[in-house]
N, C-alpha and C positions, 0 to 999 in steps of 0.2 A: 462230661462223664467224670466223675472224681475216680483217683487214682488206686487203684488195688490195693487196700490194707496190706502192709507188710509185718503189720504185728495182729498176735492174737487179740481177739474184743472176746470180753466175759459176752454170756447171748441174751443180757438185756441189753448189753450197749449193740451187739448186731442187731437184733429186734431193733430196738432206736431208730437205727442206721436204715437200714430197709423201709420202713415205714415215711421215714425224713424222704429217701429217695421217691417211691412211692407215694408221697405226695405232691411232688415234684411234677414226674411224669403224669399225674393225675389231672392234676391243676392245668398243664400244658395240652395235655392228647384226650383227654375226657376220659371217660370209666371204657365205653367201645374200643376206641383208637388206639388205647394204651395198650402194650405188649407186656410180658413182663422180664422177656429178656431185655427189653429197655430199662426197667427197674431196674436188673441186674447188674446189666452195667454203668447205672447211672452211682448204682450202690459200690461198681467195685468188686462183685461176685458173682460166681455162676451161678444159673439158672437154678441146677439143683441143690446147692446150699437155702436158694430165696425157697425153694419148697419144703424144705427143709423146715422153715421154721414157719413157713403158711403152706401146709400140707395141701388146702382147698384152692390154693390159686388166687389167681387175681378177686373174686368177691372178699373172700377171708381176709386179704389184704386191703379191699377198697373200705371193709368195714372197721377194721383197724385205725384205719387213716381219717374215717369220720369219729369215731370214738374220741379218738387224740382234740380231732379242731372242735369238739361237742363239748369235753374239757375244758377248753379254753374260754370258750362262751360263757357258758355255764360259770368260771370263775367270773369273770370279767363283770358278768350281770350279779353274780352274789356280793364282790367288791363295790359295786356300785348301789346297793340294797338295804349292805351293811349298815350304816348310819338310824339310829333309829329317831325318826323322823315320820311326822303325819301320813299317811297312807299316799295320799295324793303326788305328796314330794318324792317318796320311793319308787313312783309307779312313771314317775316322770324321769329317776335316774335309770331305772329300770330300761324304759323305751330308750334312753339317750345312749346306754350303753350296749344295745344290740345295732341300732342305728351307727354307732363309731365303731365299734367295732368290725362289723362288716363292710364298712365304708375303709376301715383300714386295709383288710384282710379279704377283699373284693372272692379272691378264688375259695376263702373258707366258706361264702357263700354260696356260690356254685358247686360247691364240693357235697355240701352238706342239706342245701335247699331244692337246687333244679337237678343235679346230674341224675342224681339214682335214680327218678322215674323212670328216665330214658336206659336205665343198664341193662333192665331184662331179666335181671335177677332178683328174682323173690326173696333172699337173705339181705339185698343190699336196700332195697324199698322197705324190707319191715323193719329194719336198721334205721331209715330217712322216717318211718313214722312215732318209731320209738325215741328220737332223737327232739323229734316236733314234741312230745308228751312229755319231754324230761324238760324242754323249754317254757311249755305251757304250767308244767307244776312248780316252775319259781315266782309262775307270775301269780298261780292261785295261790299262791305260799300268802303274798300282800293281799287277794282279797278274801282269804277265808275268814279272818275275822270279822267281816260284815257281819256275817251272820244268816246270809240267803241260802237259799237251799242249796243243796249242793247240784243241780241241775243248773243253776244258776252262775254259780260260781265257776264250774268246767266250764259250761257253753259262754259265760261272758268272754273268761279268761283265753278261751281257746279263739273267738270273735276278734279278740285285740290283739291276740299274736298273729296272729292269717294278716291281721292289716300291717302291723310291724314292715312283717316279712316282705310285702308287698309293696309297702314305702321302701324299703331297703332296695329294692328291684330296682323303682322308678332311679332311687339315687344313682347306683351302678350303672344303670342304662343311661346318665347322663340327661336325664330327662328335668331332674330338678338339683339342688346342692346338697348336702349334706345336712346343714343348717337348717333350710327347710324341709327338710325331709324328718330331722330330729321335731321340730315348730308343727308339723302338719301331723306325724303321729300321735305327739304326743296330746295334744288338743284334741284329735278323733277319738282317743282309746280314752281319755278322762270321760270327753263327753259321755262315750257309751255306758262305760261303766259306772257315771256318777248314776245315770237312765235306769240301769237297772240296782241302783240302792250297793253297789259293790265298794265304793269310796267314798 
């Protein structure tokens, strides 16, 4: 439990604070398990302060907390994209950097991939699907310029991340390494999408 601020926080840095905690307990106890007066004390405040600035409670909070780690992907994969570089190359730093990334950040997966099916909350699931859509449009970002239809272009692009995500699993689950998991994506997602004219 971190120690009760003794000084005032401006309430983006509370915001901050609370969210930081709440990802915490998140990552530990699941979306279910998690309380939020665990939050609170993990944060250092009471109960009614943390509603305070999440009015709705724990979803409003859980969705918060995937926002932040959705951020961070989202950079991570744009940093990695950046280079401008043959299709094929970006599509490979693309896969490499969702693969390390969550190979680094093991709970931003679970946070943001498996939990929310199981929450039970309609705001936190349509969160996890809008999150899936905002990862799928970086990757149709590299293949719109094919040129394929755009039925093409979603359904390939949305084909290759399902598999990503799915090799990321296997890694986490200890099932294969990281390397190959980077090696096995990335070869699956070219092949498909060379298949359907996308690279």
């Amino acid at each position: 439990m971190r120690e009760a601020q003794t000084q005032r926080l401006a309430p983006n840095e509370r915001r901050a604070l609370l969210v930081a905690a709440a990802e915490e307990i998140f990552a530990t106890r699941g979306y279910t398990q998690a309380g939020l007066a665990e939050v609170a004390a993990q944060a250092g405040v009471s109960k009614t302060l943390l509603y305070h600035y999440f009015p709705e409670g724990r979803p409003e909070l859980y969705r918060e907390v995937m926002d932040r780690l959705a951020g961070e992907v989202v950079a991570a994969v744009r940093a990695a994209t950046s280079t401008p570089t043959a299709p094929a190359d970006r599509l490979d730093r693309l896969v490499a950097a969702l693969v390390t990334h969550f190979t680094e950040r093991p709970s931003s997966y679970r946070l943001l991939i498996t939990e929310p099916w199981g929450s039970g909350e309609p705001s936190v699931v349509g969160q996890a699907v809008a999150i899936r859509a905002r990862l799928a449009r970086e990757l149709n970002t590299l293949l719109a310029p094919a040129g394929e239809a755009l039925a093409v272009t979603v359904g390939g692009g949305a084909a290759a991340l399902g598999a990503v995500l799915h090799v990321c699993e296997l890694q986490l689950a200890g099932q294969i390494t990281g390397e190959e998991a980077t090696d096995v994506a990335q070869r699956f997602v070219r092949g498909g999408l060379d298949a359907l004219g996308l690279i």
